[in-house]
N, C-alpha and C positions, 0 to 999 in steps of 0.2 A: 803527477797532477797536483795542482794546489787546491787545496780545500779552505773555503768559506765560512766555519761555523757556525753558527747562530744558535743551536737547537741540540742539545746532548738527551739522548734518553737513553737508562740505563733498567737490565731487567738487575733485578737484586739475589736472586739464590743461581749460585756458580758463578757468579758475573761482579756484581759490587764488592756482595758478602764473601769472606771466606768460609769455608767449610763450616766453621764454629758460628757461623752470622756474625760477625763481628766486622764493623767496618774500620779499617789499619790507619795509622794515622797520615800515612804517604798519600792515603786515596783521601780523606778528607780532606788535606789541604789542596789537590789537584782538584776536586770537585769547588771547594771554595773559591780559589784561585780562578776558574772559568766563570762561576756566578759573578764574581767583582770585576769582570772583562765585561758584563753585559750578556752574558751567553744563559741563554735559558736553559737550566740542568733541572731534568725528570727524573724521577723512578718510571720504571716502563715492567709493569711486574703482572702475571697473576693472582697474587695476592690479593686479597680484601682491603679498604683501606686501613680497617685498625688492625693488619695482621701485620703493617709495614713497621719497620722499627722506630719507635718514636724516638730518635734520635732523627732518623730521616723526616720523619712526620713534621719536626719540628725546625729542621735544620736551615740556620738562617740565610735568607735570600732565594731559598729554592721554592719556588711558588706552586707550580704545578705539580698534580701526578694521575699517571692514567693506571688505574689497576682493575684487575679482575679480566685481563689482556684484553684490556680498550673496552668493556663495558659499560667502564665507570672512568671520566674523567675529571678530577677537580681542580680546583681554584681554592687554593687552600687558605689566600690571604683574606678572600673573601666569604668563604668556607661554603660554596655551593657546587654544586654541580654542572658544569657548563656543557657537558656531550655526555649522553650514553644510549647503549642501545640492551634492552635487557631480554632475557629470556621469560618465554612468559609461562603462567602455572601448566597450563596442560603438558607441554615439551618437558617444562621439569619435572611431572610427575613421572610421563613417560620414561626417562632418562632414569629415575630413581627405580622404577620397574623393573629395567632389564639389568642394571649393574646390581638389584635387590639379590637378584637371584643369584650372586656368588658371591664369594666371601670377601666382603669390601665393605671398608668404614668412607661412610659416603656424607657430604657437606653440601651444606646450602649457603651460598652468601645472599641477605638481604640488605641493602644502606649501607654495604661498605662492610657487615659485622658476620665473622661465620659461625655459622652452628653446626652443632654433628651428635650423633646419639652418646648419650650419658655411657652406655653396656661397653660401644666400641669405642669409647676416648679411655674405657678405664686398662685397653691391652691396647695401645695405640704403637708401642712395640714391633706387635703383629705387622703392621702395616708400613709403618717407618723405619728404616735401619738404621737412621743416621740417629743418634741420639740427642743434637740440637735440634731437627726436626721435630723430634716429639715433644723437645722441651717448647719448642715454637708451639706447637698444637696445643698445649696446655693452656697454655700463657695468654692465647685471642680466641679461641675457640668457646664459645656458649654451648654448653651442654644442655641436650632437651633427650624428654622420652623418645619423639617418633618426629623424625626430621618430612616423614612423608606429611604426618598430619598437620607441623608446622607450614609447610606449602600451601595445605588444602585451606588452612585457616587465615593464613596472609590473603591469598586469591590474590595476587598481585606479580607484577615483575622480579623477577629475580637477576644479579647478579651473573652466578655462573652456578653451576653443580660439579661436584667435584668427586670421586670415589677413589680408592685408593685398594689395590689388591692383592691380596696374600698369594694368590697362584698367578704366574706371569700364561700360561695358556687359558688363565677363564678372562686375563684380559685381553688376550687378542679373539677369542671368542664375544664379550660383548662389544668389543671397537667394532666388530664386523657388523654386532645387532642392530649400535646405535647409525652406523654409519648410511645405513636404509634409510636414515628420515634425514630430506634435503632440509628443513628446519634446524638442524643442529649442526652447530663447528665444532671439530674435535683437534682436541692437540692435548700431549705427555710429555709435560718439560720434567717429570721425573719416567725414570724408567719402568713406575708400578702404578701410576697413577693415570685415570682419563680428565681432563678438564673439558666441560660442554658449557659455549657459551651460544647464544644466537648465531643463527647460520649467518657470514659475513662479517663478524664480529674477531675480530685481530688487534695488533699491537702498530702494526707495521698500518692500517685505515686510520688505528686511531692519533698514531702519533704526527703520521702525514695531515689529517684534520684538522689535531690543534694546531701547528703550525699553519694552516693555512689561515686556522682566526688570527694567528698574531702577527701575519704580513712575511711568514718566514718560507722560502721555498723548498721545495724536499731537496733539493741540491745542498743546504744551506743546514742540513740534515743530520748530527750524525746517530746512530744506536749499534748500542754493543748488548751483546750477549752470546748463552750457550745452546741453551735448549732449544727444541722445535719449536716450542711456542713464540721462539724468538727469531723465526727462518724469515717466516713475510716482513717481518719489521726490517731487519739487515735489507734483504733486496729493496725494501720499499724506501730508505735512507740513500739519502746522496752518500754516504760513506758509513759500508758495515760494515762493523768492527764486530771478527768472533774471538771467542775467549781460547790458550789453550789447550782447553780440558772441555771445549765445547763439541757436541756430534760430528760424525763428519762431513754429514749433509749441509750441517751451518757454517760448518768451516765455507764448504763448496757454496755456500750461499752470498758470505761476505767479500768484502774487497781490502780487508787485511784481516791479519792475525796476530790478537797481542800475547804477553804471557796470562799464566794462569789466574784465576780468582787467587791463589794462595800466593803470588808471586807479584800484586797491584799491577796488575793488564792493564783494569779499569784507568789507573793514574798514567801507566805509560803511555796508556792510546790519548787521551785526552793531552800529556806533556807532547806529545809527540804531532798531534796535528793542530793544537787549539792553543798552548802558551809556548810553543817554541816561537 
């Protein structure tokens, strides 16, 4: 089958970035190379906005980006907002409630910026294995005293909530608590962590969305990624591309398989169906 593409959206941790976050210079010039075709190239992340690399943040010609898995969609040339749909105080206070109650360094995103308590960013260790990860959490993360109280004090829309947990059985015990309220999406694009965003609320709405403002059809589609968070996006793309080193549900989700984040997938799927 020949593919069309108009529309690349990429999630960034296991997919763009390698291990160490670092984007290779193979994938950059394959990501450049399709911007100067005309092809609209995303980040497609849960990430916050300023959690994303500012080199991507910045990276010339790529206008768009949908983070906080489609929460938050922006228009970076014009620096607003053009789609989101957010979580709102009472779901998140809920949400901080029941993930409260076990050992989990838990996050709020508000406007794109995360916060997390001062106590648990100073063992962030505890919760992250990968050692760029923590250096990430450092790096975007605003520390405050009581991330509950910051909710209660915004009263406002939130982003996502995010918890991360030291025991892998107290998080399948709270995925089962929160999964009770039809108000909340959940998805674990790492294997310790819950993301809750608005019920409805994906990667795979949001990226078929913007496309539709910019006259581009989901055929015309493509996304790549590994994690869950990035299952509906692949099915919901005319062509999904898993990574890989991606699950094997998202493998079973896409319509190819490139190589690894450590091995530029990301450059080979794009050389492979968008500049050959």
């Amino acid at each position: 089958m020949e593919y069309k593409i108009k529309m690349i959206g990429l999630d960034l941790d296991g997919t763009l970035l390698t291990d160490k976050k670092e984007l290779t210079e193979r994938t950059r010039k394959a990501v450049s190379s399709a911007l100067e075709q005309g092809v609209v190239v995303l980040v497609a992340t849960g990430r916050p906005w300023l959690g994303v690399p500012e080199e991507l943040r910045n990276f010339p010609g790529m206008r768009y980006a949908l983070t906080s898995n489609g929460a938050r969609i922006i228009d970076t040339l014009e620096n607003r907002v053009i789609d989101e749909h957010l979580l709102s105080p009472d779901l998140a206070k809920k949400a901080l409630e029941i993930c409260g109650k076990y050992d989990t360094l838990q996050e709020v995103y508000f406007d794109g910026q995360g916060y997390a308590p001062a106590d648990k960013m100073a063992c962030v260790e505890k919760y992250h294995k990968n050692p760029s990860m923590c250096e990430y959490m450092r790096k975007t993360r605003i520390p405050v005293k009581d991330i509950f109280e910051l909710v209660e004090k915004e009263n406002r829309g939130l982003d996502k909530v995010q918890a991360l947990f030291a025991d892998m059985k107290e998080r399948s015990q709270a995925w089962r608590e929160l999964k009770t309220d039809s108000g909340l999406e959940l998805v674990g694009s790492l294997k310790y962590n819950i993301e809750i965003n608005a019920a409805g609320v994906n990667k795979g709405t949001g990226l078929v969305n913007l496309g539709r403002l910019l006259g581009i059809r989901r055929e015309e589609i493509m996304a790549c990624g590994d994690g869950d968070n990035d299952e509906v996006m692949l099915r919901e793309a005319g062509l999904g591309v898993a990574m890989a080193n991606a699950e094997e549900q998202v493998k079973a989700a896409a319509d190819y398989v490139t190589l690894s984040n450590e091995e530029d997938g990301v450059a080979a799927a794009i050389e492979k169906f968008v500049l050959s």
